[in-house]
C-alpha positions as CSV (number, residue, x, y, z in Angstrom):
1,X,-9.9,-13.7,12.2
2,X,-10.8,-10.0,12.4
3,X,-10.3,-7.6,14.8
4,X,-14.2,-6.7,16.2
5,X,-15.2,-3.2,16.4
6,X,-15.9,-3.9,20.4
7,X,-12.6,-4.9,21.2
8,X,-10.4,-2.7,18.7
9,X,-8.5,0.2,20.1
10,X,-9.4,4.0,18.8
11,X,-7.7,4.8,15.7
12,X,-5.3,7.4,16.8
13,X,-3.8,4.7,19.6
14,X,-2.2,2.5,17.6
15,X,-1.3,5.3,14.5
16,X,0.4,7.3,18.2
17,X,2.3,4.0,19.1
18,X,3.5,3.3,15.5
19,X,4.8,6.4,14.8
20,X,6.4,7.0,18.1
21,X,7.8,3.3,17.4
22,X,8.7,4.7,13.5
23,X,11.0,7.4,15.2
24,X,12.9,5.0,17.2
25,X,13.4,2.7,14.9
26,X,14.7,5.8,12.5
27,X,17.7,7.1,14.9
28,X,18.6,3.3,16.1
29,X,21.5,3.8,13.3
30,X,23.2,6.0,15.8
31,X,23.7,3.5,19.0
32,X,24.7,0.6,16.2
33,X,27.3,3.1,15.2
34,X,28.7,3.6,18.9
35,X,29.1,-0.3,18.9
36,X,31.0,-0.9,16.1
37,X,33.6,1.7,16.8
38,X,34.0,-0.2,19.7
39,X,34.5,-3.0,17.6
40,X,31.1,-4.9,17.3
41,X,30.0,-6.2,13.9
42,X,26.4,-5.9,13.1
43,X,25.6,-9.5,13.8
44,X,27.2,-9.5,17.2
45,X,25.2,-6.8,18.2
46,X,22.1,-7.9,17.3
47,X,23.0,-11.9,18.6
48,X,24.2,-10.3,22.2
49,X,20.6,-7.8,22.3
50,X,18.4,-9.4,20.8
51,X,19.1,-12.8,21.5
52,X,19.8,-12.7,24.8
53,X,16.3,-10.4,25.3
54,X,14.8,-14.1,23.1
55,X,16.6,-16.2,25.4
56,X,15.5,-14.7,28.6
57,X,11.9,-14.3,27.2
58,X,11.1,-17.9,26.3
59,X,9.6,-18.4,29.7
60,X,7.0,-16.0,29.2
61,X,6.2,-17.4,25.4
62,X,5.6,-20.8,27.0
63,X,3.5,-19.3,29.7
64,X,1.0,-18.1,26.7
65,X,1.4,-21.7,24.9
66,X,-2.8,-22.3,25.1
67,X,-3.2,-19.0,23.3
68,X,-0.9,-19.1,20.0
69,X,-0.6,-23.3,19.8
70,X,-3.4,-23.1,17.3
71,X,-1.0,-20.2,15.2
72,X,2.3,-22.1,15.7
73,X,2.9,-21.9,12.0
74,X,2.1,-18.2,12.1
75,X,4.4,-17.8,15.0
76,X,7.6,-19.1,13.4
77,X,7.1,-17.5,10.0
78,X,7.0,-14.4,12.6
79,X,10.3,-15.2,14.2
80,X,11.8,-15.8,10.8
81,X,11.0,-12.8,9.3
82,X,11.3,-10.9,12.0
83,X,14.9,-12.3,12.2
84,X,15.7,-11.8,9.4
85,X,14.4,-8.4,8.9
86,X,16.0,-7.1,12.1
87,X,19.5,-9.0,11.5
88,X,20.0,-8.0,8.2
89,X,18.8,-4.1,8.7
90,X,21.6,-3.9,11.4
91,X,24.2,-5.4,9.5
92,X,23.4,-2.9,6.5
93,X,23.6,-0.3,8.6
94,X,26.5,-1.4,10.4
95,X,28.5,-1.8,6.9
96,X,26.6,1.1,4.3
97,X,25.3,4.2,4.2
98,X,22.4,5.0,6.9
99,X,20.4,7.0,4.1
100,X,20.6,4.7,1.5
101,X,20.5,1.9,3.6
102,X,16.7,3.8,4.9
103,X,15.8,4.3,1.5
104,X,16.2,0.9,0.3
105,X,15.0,-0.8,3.3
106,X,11.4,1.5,2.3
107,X,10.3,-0.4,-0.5
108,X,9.0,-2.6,2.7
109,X,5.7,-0.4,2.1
110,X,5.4,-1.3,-1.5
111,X,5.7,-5.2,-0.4
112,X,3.5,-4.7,2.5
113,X,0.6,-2.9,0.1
114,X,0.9,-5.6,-2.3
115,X,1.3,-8.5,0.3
116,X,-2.1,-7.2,2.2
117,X,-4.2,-7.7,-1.5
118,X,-2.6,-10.9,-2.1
119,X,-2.7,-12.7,1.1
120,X,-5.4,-10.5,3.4
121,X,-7.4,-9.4,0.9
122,X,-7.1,-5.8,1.7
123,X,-8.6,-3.1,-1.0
124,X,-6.0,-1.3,-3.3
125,X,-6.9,1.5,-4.7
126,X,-5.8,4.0,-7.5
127,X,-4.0,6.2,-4.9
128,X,-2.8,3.2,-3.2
129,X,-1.2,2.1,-6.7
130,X,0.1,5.3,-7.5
131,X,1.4,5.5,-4.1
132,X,3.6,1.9,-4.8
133,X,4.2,2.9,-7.8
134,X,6.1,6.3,-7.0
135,X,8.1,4.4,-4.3
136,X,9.3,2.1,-7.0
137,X,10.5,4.5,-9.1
138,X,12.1,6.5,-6.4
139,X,14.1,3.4,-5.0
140,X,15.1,2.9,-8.6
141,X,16.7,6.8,-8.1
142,X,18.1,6.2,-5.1
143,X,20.2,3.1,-6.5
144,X,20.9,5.3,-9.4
145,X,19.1,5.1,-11.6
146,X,20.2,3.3,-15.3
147,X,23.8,3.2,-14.1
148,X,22.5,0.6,-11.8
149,X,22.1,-1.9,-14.9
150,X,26.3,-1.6,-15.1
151,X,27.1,-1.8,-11.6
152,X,26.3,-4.6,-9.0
153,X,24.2,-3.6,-5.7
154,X,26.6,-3.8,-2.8
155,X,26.2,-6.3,-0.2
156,X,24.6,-3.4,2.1
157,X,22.3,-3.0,-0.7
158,X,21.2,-6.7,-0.8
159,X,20.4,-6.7,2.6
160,X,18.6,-3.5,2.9
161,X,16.2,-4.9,-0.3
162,X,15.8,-8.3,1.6
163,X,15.0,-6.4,5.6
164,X,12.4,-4.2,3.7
165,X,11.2,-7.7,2.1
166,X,11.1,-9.3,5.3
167,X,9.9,-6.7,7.4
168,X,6.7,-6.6,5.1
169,X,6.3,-10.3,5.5
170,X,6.6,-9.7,9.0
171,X,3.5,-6.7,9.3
172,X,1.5,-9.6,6.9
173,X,1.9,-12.5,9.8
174,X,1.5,-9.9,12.6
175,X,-1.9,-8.5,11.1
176,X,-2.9,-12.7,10.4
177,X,-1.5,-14.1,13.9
178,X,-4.7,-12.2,15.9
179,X,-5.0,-14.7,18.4
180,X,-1.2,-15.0,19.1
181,X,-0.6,-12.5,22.1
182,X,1.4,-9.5,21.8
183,X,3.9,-10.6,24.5
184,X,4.4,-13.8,22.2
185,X,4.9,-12.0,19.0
186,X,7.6,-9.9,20.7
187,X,9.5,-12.5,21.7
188,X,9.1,-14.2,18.7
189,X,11.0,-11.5,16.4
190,X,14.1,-11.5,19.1
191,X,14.0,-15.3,18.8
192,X,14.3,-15.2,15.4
193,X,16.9,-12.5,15.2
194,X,19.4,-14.3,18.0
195,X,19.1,-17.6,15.9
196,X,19.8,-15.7,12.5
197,X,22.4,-13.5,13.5
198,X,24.1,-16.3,15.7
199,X,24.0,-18.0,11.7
200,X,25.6,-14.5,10.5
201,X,28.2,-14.5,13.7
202,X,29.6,-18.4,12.6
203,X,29.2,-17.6,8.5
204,X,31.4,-14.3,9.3
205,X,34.0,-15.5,11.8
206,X,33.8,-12.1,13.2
207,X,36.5,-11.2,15.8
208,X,35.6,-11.0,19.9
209,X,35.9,-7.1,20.8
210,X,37.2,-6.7,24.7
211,X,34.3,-7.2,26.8
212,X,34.1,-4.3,29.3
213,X,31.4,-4.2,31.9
214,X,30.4,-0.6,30.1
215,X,30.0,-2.4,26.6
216,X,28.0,-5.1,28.3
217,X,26.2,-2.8,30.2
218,X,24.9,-0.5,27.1
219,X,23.9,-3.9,25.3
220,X,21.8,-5.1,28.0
221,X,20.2,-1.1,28.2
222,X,19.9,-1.6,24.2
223,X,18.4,-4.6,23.9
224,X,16.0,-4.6,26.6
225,X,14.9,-0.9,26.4
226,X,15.6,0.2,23.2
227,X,15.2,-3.0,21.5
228,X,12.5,-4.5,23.4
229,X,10.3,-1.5,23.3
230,X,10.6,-0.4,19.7
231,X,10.0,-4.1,18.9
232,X,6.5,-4.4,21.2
233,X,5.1,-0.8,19.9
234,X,6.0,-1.6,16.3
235,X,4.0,-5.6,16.9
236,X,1.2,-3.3,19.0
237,X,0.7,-0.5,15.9
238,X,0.3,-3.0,12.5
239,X,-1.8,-5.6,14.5
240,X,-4.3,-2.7,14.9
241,X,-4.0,-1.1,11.7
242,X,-4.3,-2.4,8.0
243,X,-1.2,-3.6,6.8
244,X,-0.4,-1.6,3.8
245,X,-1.4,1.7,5.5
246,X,1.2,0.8,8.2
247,X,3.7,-0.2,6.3
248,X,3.4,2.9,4.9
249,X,2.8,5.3,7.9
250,X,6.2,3.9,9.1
251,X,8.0,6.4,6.9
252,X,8.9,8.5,9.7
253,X,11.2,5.6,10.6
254,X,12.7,6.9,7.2
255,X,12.8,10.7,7.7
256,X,14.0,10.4,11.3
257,X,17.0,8.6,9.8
258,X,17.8,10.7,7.0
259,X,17.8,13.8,8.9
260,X,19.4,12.8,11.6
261,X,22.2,10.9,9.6
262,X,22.7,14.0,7.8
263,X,22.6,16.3,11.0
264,X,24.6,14.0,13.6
265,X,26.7,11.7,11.0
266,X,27.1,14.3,8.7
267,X,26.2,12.3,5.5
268,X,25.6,14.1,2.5
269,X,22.9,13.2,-0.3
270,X,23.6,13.1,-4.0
271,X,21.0,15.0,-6.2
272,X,19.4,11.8,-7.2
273,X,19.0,10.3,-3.6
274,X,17.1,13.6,-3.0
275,X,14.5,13.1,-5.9
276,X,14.1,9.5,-4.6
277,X,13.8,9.9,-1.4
278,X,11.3,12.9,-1.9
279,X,9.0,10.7,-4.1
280,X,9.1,7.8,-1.5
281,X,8.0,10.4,1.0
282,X,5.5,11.8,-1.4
283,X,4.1,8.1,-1.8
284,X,3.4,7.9,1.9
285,X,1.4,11.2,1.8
286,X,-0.6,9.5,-1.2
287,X,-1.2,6.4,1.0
288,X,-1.7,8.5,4.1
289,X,-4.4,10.9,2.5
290,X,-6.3,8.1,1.2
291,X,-9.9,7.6,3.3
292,X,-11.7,5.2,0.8
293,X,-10.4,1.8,2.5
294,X,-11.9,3.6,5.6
295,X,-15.0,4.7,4.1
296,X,-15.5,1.7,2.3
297,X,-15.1,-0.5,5.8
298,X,-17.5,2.0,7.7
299,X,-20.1,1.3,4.9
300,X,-20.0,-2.7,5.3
């Protein structure tokens, strides 16, 4: 089911949302950081925000039953990748590097591009291909190249590979599920995240940290502000815009983080990251600057 040309929003809405949604999504690292010196893991942070935002939302999702019960397949393959995406991406940042973390988690636009021509149908073209195929090779920089043949990915780097992964599968249901509500899809994700990381929590044994009312306090104002409205405008931006082209306009998620990683957490990049991450930014420019999908859609 398509989106009509009646009911669609302008263009430049849902690209706005998305990237104002990218941005947040990019400097999140910082607040995870905060948590865990206070002695939260990764998959207690994201079981207390965005489970308890799930929790406390399941009201609504019932209360929009008549509208997504004909997409209740659709609506759990959103929770679960959307859990999964979400739980693992915190937990990689919480435990490895924010940058390379970033650049590994943005191969999501290669599996987004090439999820949209399997399973929607959506046109690739030669800049599209080029544009997948520079990201490829700069992810294969990033992770160093050949010497990543004798030396294992870390477990950062695992989950980093498997959010991008998931968060592409994710765009690919959200784009599909047009009938399931936006509210609904919201609430799916944070379902999905709370029951995976409460998975992570009881796999890891992780120790309680001393629950103050300001640590409370700054997880409820994560989860539901932050959380909740990063979450919503992200669901908002790819239902409205092809899937490959937003998984790929999302790359400001990835130079918001980089910067501000290097600015505020004073990371450093080696000369290979830097060629990497400069040809997965050059591939979103490809993808960006490419009108023939549009053209092509005006003309039929």
């Amino acid at each position: 089911m398509s989106i009509s040309t009646r009911t669609a929003p302008r263009t430049w809405i849902p690209l706005t949302v998305l990237t104002m949604s990218a941005a947040m999504w990019g400097i999140t690292w910082w607040p995870l950081k905060q948590f865990g010196a206070a002695g939260l893991s990764g998959p207690l942070i994201s079981l207390a925000s965005y489970g308890l935002v799930g929790l406390i939302g399941i009201p609504l999702l019932l209360r929009e039953r008549d509208a997504w019960k004909g997409q209740i397949g659709l609506l759990l393959l959103l929770a679960l990748f959307g859990g999964w995406a979400n739980a693992s991406f915190v937990r990689a940042l919480m435990i490895g590097d924010v940058v390379r973390v970033m650049l590994l988690f943005y191969l999501a636009p290669v599996w987004s591009v090439l999820g949209g021509w399997l399973f929607l149908h959506e046109t690739v073209t030669r800049r599209r291909m080029l544009a997948v195929s520079t990201s490829i090779f700069g992810a294969f920089l990033v992770i160093g190249g050949t010497a990543a043949f004798t030396s294992p990915l870390t477990v950062a780097d695992f989950l980093a590979l498997s959010a991008g992964l998931a968060f592409a599968g994710n765009n690919l249901v959200t784009r599909a599920a047009q009938s399931v509500p936006m509210i609904s899809k919201t609430i799916a994700v944070f379902i999905g995240c709370g029951v995976v990381s409460g998975m992570m929590v009881w796999q890891q044994g992780a120790a309680q940290p001393v629950w103050t009312p300001t640590l409370v306090m700054a997880l409820l104002a994560f989860g539901f502000g932050w959380l909740v409205l990063a979450t919503f405008t992200t669901q908002y931006g790819v239902t409205h815009i092809e899937t490959g082209r937003a998984g790929i306009i999302l790359i400001v998620e990835l130079l918001a983080a980089v910067f501000s990683a290097m600015i505020i957490g004073g990371e450093k990049l080696a000369p290979s990251e830097w060629i990497g991450g400069t040809l997965i930014a050059c591939a979103a420019i490809i993808e960006a600057t490419d009108t023939t999908v549009e053209s092509h859609k005006e003309k039929s």
